[in-house]
N, C-alpha and C positions, 0 to 999 in steps of 0.2 A: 504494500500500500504506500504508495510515493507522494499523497497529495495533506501536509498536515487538515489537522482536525478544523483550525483556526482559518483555515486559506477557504474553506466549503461556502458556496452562495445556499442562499434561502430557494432551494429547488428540492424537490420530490420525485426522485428517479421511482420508476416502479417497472417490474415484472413479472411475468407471468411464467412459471416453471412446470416442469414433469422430467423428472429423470432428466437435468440437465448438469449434471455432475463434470462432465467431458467440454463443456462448455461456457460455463456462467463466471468462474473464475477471472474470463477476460473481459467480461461483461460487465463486471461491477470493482477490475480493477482501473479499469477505464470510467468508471461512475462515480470514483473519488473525492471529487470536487464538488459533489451534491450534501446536504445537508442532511439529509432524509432518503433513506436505501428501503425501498421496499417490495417484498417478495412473496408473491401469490402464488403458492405453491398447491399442485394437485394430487397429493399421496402421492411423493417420487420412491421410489424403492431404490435407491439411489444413495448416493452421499452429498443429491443437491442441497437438502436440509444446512448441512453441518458447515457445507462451504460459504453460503450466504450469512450464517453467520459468523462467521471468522472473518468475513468483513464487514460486518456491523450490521448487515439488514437486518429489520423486522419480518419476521417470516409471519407470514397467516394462512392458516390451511383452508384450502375451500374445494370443493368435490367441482367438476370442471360443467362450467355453464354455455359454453362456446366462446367462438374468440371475441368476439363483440362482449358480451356479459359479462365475461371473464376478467377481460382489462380495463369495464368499465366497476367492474368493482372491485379491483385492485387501483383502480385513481379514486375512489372512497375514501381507501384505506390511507392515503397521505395527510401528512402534517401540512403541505405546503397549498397552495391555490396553483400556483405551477409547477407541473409536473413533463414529466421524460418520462415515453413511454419507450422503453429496448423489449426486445427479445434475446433469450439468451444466447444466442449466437452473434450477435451486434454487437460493436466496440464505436467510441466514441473519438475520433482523433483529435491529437490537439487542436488543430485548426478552429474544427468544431467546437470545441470546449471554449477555446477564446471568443468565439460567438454567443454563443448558449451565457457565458459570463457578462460579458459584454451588456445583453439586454436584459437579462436579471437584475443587473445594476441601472438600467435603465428604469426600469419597472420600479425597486427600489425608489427610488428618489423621484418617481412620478415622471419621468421624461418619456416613457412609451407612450403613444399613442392609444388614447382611452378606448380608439376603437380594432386594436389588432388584438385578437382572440388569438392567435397560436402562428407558428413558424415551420413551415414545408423545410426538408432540410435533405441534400442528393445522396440517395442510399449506393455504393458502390457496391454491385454483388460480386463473391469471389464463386467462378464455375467453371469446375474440369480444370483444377490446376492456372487461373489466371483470373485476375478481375476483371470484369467484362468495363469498356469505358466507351461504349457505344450502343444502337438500339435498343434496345427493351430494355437492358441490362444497367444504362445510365441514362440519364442521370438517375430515374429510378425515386421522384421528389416523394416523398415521406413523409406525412404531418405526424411529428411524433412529440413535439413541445408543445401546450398550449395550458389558457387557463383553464380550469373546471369547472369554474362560475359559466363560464362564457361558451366551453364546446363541452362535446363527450365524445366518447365510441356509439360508435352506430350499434344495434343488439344483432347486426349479419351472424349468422354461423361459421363464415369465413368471407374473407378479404372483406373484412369489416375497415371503417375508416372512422378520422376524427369531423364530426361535423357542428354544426351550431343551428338551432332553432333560430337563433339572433336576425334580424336582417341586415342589423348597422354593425354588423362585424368584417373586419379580414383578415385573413391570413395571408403574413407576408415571407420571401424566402430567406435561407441562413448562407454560408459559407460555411464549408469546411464538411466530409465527407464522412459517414455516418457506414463503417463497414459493416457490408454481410455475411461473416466470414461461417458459412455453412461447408462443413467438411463430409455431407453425405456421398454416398455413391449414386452414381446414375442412374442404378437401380430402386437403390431409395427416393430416389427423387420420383423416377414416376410414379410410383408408389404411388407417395404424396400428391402428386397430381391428379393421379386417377381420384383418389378421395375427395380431395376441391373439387373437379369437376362434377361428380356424383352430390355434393353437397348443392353450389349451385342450381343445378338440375332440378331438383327437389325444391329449390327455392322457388325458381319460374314457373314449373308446374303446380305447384300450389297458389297461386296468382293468376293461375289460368293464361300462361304466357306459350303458346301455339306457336313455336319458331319454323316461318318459310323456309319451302328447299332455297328460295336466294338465299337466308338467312345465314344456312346451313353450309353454301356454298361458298360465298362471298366473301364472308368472316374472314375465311382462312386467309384469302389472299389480299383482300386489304391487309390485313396485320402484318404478313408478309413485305408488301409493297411498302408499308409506313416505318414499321422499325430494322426491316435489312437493307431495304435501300436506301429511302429517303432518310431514315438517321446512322446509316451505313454501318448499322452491325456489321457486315462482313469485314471491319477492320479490326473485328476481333478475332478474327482465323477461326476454326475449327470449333469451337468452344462457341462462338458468336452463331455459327451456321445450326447448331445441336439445340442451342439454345430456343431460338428462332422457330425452329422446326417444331420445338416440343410445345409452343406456345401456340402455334397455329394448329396443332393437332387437337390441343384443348378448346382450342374455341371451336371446334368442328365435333369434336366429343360432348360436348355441355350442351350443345343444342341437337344433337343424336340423344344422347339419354332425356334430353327435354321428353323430346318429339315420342319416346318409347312411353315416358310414363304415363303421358296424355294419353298415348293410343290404349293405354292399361286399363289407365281409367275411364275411357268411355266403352273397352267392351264389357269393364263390369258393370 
């Protein structure tokens, strides 16, 4: 822990855990400089427990509500009104941190503007051995800072986001890069994907959301066309093209399983 106790701003880092033992160490040694370390833990079997607090977090156990509900009630559980929301595989870089300090002190002393609710901030993914600094991949903008008077987590069951009922609010952007530094396998990654997409899925067909074969068709190669060429993923080699691919395959998946559950449901 390299950051004294007395150096920390009036901020409320918070996460949300399960079995992240292998990961959260760089997460909250990177979180330092925050006043308030807190950690929504989901029964890990693990020794996430023990490592959160050997740097100081407050752990609070809570049986898992989805990601939305989850990290909305883990920004409950903070001391502060602003809060940092990581995952444990995210690290914070200096850059960042002088930002993040920067308008804390801002905020402090009344110099923020009364109407900016939270700060988007470029999430750098690391994939297949390289961080990606192009299409989909970057900048990857991230509302992960904000007040909690003023925004929250959306209740999505995934790819939940920070938004605000408010109408006189905005969110403005940060400097300084916010790493992803996910070390699964490719294998686990689709995994993961196929789940997202299947959760989506579930989401539109309960809203009665009937996606066209353009729908179906289209997706894919807009996305295509938007983040490999027009933001020129392919200058991320090999890693950028996989990447690419596996995103376009989801958006052609989520609305295949749409389209399956609808048909489910009206032949019963």
């Amino acid at each position: 822990m390299n950051t004294a106790a007395n150096n920390r701003i009036a901020l409320s880092a918070v996460l949300i855990t399960l079995n992240a033992g292998k990961q959260i160490a760089a997460a909250l040694e990177s979180l330092q400089f925050c006043a308030d370390l807190v950690v929504v833990d989901s029964n890990s079997s693990d020794d996430t427990v023990e490592i959160a607090q050997k740097f100081g977090a407050r752990v609070v156990q809570q049986d898992w509500l989805g990601f939305g509900p989850q990290k909305q009630f883990a920004v409950a559980q903070a001391t502060h009104d602003w809060v940092l929301c990581l995952d444990a595989d995210e690290r914070v870089t200096p850059e960042l941190e002088r930002s993040i300090r920067a308008l804390i002190q801002q905020a402090e002393h009344g110099l923020l503007p009364a109407d900016v609710a939270g700060f988007d901030m470029p999430r750098c993914n690391f994939f297949l051995g390289r961080y990606l600094r192009h299409g989909e991949g970057y900048p990857d903008y991230s509302r992960r800072l904000f007040n909690r008077r003023d925004a929250n987590w959306s209740d999505d069951a995934v790819h939940e986001k920070v938004e605000s009922a408010l109408t006189n609010v905005r969110f403005e952007k940060l400097e300084g890069d916010l790493l992803h530094e996910s070390a699964e396998s490719l294998e686990s990654y689709l995994t993961k994907q196929n789940r997202y997409t299947s959760i989506q899925a579930h989401a539109l067909a309960t809203r009665g959301k009937w996606p066209g074969l353009g729908k179906l068709v289209l997706s894919p190669v807009v996305r295509f066309i938007k983040f490999y060429l027009v933001r020129k993923g392919f200058l991320d080699g090999w890693p950028g093209l996989v990447h690419i691919a596996i995103g376009c395959f989801n958006s052609f998946m989520k609305y295949a399983k749409t389209r399956e559950l609808m048909q489910q449901k009206r032949e019963r």
